[in-house]
DRENDO-1510 file (C-alpha; in Angstrom, 1 decimal, always signed):
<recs>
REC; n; res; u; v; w
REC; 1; UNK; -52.4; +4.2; +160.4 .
REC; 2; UNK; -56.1; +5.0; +160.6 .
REC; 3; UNK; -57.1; +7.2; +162.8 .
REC; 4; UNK; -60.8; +8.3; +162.4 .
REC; 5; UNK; -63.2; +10.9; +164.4 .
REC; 6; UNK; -66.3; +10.4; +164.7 .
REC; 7; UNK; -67.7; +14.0; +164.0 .
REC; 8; UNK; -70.6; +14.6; +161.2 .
REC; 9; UNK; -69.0; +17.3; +159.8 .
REC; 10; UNK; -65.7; +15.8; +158.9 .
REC; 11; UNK; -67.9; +13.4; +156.8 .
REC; 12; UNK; -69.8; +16.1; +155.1 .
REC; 13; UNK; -66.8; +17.7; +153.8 .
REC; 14; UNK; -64.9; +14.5; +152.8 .
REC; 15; UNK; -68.2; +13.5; +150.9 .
REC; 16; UNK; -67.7; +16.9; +149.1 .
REC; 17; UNK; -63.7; +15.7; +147.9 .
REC; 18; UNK; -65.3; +12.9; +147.0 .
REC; 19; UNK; -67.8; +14.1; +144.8 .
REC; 20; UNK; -65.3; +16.7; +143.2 .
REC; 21; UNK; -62.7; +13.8; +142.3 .
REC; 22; UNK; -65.6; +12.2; +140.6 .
REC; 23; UNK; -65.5; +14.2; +138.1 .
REC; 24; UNK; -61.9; +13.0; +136.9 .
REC; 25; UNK; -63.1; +9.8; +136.1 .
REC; 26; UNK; -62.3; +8.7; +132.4 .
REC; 27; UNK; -59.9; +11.6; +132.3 .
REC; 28; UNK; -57.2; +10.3; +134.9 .
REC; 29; UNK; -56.5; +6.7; +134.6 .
REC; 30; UNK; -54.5; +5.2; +135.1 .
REC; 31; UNK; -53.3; +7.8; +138.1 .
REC; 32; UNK; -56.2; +8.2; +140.6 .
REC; 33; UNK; -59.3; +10.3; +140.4 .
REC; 34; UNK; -58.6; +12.7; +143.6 .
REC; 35; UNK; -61.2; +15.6; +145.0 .
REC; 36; UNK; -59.9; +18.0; +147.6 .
REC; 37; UNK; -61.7; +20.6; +149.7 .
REC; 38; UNK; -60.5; +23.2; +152.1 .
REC; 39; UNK; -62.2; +24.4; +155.1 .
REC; 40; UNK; -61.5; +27.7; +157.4 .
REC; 41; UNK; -63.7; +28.6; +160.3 .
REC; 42; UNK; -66.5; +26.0; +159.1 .
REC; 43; UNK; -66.9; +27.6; +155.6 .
REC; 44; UNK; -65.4; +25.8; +152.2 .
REC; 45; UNK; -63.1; +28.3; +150.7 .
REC; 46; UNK; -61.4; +26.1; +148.2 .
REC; 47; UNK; -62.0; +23.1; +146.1 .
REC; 48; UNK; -60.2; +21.2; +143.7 .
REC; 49; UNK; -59.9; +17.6; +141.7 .
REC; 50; UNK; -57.5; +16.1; +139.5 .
REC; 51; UNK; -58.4; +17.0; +136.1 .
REC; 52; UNK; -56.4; +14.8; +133.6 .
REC; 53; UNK; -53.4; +12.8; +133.4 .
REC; 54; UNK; -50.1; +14.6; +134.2 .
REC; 55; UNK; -52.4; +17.6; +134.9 .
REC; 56; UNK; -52.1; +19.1; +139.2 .
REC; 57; UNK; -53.0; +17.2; +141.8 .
REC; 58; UNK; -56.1; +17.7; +143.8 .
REC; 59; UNK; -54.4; +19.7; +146.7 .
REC; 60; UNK; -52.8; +22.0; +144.2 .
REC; 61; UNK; -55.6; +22.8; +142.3 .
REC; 62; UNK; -58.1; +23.6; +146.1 .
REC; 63; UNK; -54.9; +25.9; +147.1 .
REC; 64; UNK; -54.8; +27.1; +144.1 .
REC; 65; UNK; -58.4; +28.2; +144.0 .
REC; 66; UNK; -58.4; +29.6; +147.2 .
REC; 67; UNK; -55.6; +31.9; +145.7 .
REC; 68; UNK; -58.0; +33.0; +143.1 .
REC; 69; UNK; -60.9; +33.9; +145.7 .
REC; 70; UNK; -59.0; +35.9; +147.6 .
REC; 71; UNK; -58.7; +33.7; +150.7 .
REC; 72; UNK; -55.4; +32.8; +152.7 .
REC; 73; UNK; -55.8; +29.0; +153.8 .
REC; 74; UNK; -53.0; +29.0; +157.0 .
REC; 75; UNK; -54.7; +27.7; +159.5 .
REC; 76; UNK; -57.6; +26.0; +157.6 .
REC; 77; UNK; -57.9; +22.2; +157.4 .
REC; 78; UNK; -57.9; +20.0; +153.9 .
REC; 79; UNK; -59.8; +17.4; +153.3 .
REC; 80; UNK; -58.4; +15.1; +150.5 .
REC; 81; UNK; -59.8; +11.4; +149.1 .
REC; 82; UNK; -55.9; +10.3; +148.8 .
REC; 83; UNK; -52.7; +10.4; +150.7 .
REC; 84; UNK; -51.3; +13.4; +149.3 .
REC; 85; UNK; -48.1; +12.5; +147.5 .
REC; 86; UNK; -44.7; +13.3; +148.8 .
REC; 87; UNK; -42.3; +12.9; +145.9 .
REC; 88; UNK; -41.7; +14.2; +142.8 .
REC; 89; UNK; -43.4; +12.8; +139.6 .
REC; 90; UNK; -45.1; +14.7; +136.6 .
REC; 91; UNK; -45.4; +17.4; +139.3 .
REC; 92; UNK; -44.3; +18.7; +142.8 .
REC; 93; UNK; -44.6; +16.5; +145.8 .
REC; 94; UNK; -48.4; +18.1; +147.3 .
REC; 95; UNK; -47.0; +17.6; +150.8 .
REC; 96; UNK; -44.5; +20.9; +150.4 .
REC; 97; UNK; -47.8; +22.8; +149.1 .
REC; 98; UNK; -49.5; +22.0; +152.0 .
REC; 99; UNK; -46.5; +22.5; +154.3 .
REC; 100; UNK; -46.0; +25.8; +152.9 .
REC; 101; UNK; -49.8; +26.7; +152.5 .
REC; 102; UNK; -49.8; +26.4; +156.5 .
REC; 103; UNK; -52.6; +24.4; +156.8 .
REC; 104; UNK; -53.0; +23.3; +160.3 .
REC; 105; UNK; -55.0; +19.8; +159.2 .
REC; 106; UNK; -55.2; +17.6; +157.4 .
REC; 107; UNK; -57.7; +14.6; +156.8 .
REC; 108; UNK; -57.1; +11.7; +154.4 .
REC; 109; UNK; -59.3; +9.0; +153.3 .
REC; 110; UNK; -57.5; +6.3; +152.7 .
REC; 111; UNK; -53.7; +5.8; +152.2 .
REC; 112; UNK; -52.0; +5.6; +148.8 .
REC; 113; UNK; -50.7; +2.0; +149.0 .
REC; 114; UNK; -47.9; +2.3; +146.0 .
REC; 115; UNK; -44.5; +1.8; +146.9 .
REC; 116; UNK; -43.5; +5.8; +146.8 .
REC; 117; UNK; -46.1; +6.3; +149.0 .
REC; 118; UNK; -47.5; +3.9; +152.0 .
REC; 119; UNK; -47.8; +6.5; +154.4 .
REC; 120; UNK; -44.6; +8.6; +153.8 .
REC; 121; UNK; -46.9; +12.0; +152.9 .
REC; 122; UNK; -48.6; +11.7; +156.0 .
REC; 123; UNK; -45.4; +11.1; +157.9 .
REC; 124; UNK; -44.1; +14.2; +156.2 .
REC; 125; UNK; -47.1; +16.0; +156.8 .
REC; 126; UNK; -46.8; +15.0; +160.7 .
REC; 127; UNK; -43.4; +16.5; +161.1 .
REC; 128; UNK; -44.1; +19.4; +160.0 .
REC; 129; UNK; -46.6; +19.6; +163.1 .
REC; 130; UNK; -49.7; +19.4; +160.8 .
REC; 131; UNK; -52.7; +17.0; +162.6 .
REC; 132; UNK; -53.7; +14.4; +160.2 .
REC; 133; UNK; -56.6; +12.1; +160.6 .
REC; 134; UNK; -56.7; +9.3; +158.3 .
REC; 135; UNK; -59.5; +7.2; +157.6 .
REC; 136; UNK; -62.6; +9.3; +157.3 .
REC; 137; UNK; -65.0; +7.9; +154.4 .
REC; 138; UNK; -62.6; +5.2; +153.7 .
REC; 139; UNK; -64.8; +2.4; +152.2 .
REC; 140; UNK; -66.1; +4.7; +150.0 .
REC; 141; UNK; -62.6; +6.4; +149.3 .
REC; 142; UNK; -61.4; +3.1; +148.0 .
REC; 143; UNK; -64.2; +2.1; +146.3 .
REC; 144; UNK; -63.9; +5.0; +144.0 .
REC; 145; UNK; -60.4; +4.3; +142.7 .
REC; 146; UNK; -60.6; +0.2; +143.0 .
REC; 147; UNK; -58.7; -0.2; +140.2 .
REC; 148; UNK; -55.7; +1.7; +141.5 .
REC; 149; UNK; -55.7; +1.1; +144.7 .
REC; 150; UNK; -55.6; -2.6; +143.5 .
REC; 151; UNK; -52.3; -2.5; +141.4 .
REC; 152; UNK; -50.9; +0.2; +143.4 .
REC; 153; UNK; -51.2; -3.0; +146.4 .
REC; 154; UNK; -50.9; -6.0; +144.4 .
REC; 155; UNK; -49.4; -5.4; +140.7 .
REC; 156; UNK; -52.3; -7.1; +139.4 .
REC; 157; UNK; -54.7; -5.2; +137.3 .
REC; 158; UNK; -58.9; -4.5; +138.1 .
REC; 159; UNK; -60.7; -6.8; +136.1 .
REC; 160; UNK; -64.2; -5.8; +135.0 .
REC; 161; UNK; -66.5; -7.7; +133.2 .
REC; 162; UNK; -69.2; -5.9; +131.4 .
REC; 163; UNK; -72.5; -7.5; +129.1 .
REC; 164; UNK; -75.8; -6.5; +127.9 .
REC; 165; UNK; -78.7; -9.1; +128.6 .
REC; 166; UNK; -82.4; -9.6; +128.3 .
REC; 167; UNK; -84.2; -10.3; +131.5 .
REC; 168; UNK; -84.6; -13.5; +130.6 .
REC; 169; UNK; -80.6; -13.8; +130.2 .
REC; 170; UNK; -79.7; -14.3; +126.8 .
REC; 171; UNK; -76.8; -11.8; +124.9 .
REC; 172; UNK; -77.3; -12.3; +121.7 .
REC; 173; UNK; -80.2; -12.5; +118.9 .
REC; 174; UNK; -79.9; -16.2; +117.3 .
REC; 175; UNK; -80.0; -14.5; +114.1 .
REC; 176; UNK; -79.0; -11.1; +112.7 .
REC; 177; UNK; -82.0; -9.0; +113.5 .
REC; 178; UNK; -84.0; -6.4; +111.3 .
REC; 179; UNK; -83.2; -2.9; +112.3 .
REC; 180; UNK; -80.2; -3.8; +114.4 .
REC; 181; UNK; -79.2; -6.6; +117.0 .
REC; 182; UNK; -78.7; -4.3; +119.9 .
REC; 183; UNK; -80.3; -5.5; +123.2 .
REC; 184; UNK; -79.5; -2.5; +125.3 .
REC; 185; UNK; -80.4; +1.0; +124.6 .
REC; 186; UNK; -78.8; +3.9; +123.5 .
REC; 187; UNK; -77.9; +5.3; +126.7 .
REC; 188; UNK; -76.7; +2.1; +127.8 .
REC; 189; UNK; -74.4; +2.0; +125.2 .
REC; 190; UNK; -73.3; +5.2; +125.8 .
REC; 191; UNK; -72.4; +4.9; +129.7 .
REC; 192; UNK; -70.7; +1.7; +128.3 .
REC; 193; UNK; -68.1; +3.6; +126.9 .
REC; 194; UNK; -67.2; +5.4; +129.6 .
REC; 195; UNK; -66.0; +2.4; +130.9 .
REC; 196; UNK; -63.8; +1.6; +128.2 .
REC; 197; UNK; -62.4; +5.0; +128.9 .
REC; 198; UNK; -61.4; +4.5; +132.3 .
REC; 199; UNK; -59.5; +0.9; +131.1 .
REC; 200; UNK; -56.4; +0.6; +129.5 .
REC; 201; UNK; -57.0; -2.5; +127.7 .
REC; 202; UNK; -60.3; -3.9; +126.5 .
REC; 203; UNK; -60.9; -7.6; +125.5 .
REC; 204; UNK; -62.7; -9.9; +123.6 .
REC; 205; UNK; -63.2; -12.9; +122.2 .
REC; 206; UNK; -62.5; -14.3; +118.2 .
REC; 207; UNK; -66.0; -14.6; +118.2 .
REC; 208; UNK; -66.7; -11.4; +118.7 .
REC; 209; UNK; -64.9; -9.9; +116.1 .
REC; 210; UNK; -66.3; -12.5; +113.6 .
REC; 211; UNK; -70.1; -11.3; +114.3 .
REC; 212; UNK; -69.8; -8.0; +115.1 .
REC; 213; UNK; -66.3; -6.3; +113.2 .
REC; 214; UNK; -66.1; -4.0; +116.7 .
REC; 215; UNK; -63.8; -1.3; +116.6 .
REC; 216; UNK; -63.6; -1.3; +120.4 .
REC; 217; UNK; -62.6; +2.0; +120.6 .
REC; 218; UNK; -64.1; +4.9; +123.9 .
REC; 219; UNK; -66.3; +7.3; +122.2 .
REC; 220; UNK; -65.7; +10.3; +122.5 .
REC; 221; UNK; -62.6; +9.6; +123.5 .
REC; 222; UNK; -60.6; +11.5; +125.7 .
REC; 223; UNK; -56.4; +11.1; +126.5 .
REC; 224; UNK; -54.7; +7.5; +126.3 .
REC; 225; UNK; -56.4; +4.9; +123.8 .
REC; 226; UNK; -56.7; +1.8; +125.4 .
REC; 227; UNK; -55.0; -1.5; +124.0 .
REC; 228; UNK; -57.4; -3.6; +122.2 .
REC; 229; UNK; -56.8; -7.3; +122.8 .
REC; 230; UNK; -58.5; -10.2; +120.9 .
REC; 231; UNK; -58.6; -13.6; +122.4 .
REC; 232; UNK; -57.5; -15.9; +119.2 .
REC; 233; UNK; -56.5; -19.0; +120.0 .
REC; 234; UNK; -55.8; -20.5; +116.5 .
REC; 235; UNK; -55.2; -17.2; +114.3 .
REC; 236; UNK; -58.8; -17.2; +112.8 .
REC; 237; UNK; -58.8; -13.0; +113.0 .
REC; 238; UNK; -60.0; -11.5; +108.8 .
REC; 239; UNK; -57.7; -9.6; +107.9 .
REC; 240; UNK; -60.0; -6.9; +106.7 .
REC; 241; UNK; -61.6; -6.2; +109.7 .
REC; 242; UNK; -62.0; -3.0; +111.3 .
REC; 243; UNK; -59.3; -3.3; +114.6 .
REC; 244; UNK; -57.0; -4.4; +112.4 .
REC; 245; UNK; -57.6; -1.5; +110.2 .
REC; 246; UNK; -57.2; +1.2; +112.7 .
REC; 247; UNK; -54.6; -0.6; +114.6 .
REC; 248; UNK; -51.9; +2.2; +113.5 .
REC; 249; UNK; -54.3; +4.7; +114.9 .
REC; 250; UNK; -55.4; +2.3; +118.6 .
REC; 251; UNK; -53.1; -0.3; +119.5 .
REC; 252; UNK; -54.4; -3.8; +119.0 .
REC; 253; UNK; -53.1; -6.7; +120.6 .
REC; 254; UNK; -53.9; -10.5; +119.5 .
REC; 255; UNK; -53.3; -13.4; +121.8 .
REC; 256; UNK; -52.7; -16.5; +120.5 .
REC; 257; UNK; -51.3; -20.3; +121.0 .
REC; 258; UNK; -47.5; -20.8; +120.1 .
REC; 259; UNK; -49.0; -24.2; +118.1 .
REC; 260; UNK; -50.9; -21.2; +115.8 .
REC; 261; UNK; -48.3; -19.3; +115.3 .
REC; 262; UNK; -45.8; -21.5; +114.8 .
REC; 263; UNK; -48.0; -23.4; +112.0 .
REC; 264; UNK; -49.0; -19.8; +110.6 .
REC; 265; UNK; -46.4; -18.4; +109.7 .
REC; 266; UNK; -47.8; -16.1; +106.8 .
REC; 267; UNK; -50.7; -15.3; +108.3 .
REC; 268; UNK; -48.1; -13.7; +111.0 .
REC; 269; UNK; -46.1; -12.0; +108.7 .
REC; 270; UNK; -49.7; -10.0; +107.3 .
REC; 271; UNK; -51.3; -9.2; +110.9 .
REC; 272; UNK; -47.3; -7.7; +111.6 .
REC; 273; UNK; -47.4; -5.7; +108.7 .
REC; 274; UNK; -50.3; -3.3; +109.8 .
REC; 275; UNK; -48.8; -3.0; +112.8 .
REC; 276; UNK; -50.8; -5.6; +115.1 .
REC; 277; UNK; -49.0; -6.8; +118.0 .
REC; 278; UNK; -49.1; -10.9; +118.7 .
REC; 279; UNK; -48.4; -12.1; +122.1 .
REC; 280; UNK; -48.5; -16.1; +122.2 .
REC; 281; UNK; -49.0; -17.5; +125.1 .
REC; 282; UNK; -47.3; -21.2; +126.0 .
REC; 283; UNK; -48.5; -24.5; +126.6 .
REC; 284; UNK; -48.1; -24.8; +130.5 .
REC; 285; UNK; -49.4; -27.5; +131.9 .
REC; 286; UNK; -51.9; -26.8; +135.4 .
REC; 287; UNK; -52.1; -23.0; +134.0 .
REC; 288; UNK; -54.4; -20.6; +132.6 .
REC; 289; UNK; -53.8; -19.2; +129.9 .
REC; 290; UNK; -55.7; -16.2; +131.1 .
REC; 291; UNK; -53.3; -16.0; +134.0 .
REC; 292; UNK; -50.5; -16.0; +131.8 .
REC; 293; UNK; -52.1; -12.8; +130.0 .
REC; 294; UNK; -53.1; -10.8; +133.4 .
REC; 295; UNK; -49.5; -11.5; +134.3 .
REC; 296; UNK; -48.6; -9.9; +131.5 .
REC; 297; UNK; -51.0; -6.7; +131.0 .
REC; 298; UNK; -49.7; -5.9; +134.4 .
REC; 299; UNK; -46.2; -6.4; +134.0 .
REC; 300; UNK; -47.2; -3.7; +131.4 .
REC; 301; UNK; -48.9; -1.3; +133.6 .
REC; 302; UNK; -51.9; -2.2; +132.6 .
REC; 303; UNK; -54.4; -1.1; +135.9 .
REC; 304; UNK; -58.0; -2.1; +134.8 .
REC; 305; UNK; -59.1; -4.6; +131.8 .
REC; 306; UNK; -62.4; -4.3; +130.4 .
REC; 307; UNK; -63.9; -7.6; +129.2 .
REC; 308; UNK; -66.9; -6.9; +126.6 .
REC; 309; UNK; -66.2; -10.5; +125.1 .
REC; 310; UNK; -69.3; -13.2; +124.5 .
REC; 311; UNK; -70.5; -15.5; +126.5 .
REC; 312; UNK; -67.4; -18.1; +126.3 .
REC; 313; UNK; -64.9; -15.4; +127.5 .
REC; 314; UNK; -67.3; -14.0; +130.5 .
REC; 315; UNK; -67.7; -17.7; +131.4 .
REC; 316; UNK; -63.7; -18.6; +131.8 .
REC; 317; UNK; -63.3; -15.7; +133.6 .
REC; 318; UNK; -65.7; -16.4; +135.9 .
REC; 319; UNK; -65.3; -19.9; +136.6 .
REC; 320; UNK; -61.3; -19.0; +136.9 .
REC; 321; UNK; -62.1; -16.5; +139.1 .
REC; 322; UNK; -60.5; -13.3; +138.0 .
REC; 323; UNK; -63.5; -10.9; +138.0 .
REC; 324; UNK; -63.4; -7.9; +140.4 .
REC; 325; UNK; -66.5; -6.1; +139.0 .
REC; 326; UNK; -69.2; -7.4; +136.9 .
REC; 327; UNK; -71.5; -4.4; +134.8 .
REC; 328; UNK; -74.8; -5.7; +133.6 .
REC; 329; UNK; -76.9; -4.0; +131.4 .
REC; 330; UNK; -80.5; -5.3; +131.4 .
REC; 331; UNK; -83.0; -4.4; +129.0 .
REC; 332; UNK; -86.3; -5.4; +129.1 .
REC; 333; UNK; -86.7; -7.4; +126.7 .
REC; 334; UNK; -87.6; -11.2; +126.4 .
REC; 335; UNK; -85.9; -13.3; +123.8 .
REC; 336; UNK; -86.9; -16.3; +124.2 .
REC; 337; UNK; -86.1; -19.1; +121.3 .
REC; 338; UNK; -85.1; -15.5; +119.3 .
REC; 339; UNK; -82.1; -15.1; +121.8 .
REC; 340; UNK; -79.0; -17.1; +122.2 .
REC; 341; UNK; -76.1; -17.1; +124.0 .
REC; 342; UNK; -76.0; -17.6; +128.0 .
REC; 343; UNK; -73.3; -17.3; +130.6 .
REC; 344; UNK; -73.1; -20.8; +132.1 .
REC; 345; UNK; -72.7; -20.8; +135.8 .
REC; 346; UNK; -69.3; -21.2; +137.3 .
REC; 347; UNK; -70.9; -23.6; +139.9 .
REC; 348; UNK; -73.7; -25.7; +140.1 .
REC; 349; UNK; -75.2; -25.2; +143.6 .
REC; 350; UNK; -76.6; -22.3; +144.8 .
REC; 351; UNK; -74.1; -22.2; +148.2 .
REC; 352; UNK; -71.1; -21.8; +145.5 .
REC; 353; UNK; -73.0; -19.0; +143.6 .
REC; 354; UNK; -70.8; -16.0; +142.6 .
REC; 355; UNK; -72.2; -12.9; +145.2 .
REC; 356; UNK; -71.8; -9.5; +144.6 .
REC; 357; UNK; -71.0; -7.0; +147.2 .
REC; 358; UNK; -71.4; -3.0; +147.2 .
REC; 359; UNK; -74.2; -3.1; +144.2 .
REC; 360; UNK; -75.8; -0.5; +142.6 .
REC; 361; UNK; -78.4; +0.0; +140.0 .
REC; 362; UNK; -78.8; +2.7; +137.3 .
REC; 363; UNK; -81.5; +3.5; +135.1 .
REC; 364; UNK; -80.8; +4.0; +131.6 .
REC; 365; UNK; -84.5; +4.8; +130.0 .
REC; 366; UNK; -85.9; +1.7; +130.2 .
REC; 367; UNK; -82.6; -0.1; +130.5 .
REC; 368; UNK; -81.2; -0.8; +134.5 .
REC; 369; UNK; -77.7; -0.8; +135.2 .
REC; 370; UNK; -76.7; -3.2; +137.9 .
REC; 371; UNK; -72.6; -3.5; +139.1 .
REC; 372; UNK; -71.5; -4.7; +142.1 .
REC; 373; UNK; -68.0; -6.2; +143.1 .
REC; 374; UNK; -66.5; -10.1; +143.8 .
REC; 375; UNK; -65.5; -11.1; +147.1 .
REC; 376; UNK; -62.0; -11.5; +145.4 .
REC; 377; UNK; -62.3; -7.3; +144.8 .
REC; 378; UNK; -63.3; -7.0; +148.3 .
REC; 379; UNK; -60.4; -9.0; +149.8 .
REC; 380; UNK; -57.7; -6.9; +147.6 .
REC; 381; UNK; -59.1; -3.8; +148.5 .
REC; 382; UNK; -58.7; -5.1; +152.3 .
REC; 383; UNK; -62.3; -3.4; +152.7 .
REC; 384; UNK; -64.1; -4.3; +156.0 .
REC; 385; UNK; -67.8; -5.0; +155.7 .
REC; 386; UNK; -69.8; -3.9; +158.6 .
</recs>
């Protein structure tokens, strides 16, 4: 269904929507973040984004701001980052707004893929003799919302793998430092939690927990508190520490072996008791583990995972491949025989090296953000390179 023109100004304003649906991000998930502009005789007379979860959609909230300047939109064209949706959830289908609105067009950047959607809000919007153009900014459209656009397709969820490192590649301090064993800065840390607020589960390993006691939770945090999950093979988790402490308050999830919990059965009863949820996982034979989990965080809706887990989680994920994003924060630092704790390759020759695709760096101070996403990303999202 795309159907692109090539005309410099069609781009401008879509890079506009795209901009103003930025700013949902963290707020949203796990619905899309949506931007919307309106245009009448070349000039932008109303702009909108989806705000929060269960909040109005893009399109309601650019018709509605035209409304409050004054302008009538019949006749104008919208220009919207989503398929606009056609049937009724937490609010009115947007289709019947911009049916009734009587815009003349309508230009979409990429199609909703979920199963009430798929192209039935353009159709809609077609038959009620509105031009649509579909496609315009698409890359970047899908790009934006990658995690959605993923399960929306698939019913899998986004994976994103996310570390601090030196340059010279090591996580950790070998030993507990003086003044703090932080290798990124305190703006790094800081965008790092905006990450965790756009997930709705974050994971990490036994290890973790053991050195660090992390609470795991977004901060600030803003609408739905995402699951915490700890991989625990053989049920080694203290019971005093600080997820399990606030797991009344943040859900925590522990996933462990049936052998553990089986043998463990006391140890069960306690981690119950302040409300932690155990998911054991079975002893297949020819399967991951890990697979069985992602199977079941998306059977549970669960859109995008954050992993912040050491070295031995970021590894299996890796050399399983199950990574759509990788986030690296790089200080600039060098550890040497003061750091520890290495990702080891998922390959061994240089041809099999992991590459990412669509990177981008960040500074943070002195810190540099670099992300980029797998081919396996780029393959779900059906993105075309050219």
């Amino acid at each position: 269904m795309r159907d692109t023109r090539d005309d410099s100004r069609d781009t401008q304003y879509m890079q506009m929507a795209l901009k103003l649906a930025w700013r949902g991000i963290g707020s949203v998930e796990p619905n899309p973040a949506v931007g919307a502009v309106i245009v009448k005789a070349n000039q932008t007379i109303g702009r909108g984004w989806h705000k929060k979860f269960g909040g109005p959609h893009a399109e309601i909230n650019a018709l509605e701001d035209c409304k409050n300047l004054g302008v009538n939109p019949r006749g104008g064209a919208m220009y919207v980052t989503l398929e606009p949706c056609s049937h009724r959830g937490k609010t009115g289908p947007c289709t019947q707004a911009i049916i009734e609105a009587g815009l003349a067009q309508v230009f979409v950047a990429t199609i909703d893929p979920s199963e009430h959607a798929g192209g039935k809000g353009i159709r809609q919007l077609r038959d009620a003799g509105i031009e649509v153009c579909v496609g315009v900014c698409e890359t970047q459209a899908k790009l934006l919302n990658a995690p959605f656009i993923k399960f929306a397709a698939t019913g899998k969820c986004w994976v994103t793998l996310k570390w601090a490192q030196s340059i010279d590649g090591k996580l950790a301090w070998a030993q507990s430092a003086e003044g703090g064993s932080w290798i990124s800065n305190e703006l790094s840390r800081k965008d790092a939690h905006k990450l965790r607020r756009r997930a709705q589960a974050v994971l990490v390993g036994i290890n973790t927990v053991l050195a660090d006691d992390p609470l795991l939770t977004a901060r600030p945090s803003k609408g739905k508190k995402a699951t915490r999950i700890v991989l625990d093979s053989s049920l080694r988790i203290p019971l005093g520490c600080r997820l399990l402490a606030t797991a009344k308050k943040s859900p925590v999830l522990i996933f462990a072996s049936e052998a553990s919990v089986r043998t463990n059965p006391k140890i069960v009863e306690k981690i119950a008791k302040k409300g932690v949820e155990l998911l054991a996982y079975p002893d297949i034979q020819g399967r991951s583990n890990l697979d069985f989990l992602l199977d079941e965080l998306s059977h549970r809706g669960v859109a995008q995972l954050l992993v912040e887990g050491g070295p031995g989680v970021l590894t299996s994920f890796l050399k399983e491949k199950l990574a759509d994003e990788i986030v690296v924060y790089i200080a600039p630092k060098i550890l040497g025989g003061s750091g520890s704790a290495e990702i080891t390759g998922p390959t061994t020759q240089l041809r099999q090296a992991i590459d990412l695709h669509y990177v981008q760096t960040e500074r943070f101070g002195d810190d540099v953000r670099l992300s980029g996403l797998t081919e396996k990303a780029i393959c779900e999202l059906s993105i075309v390179e050219g």
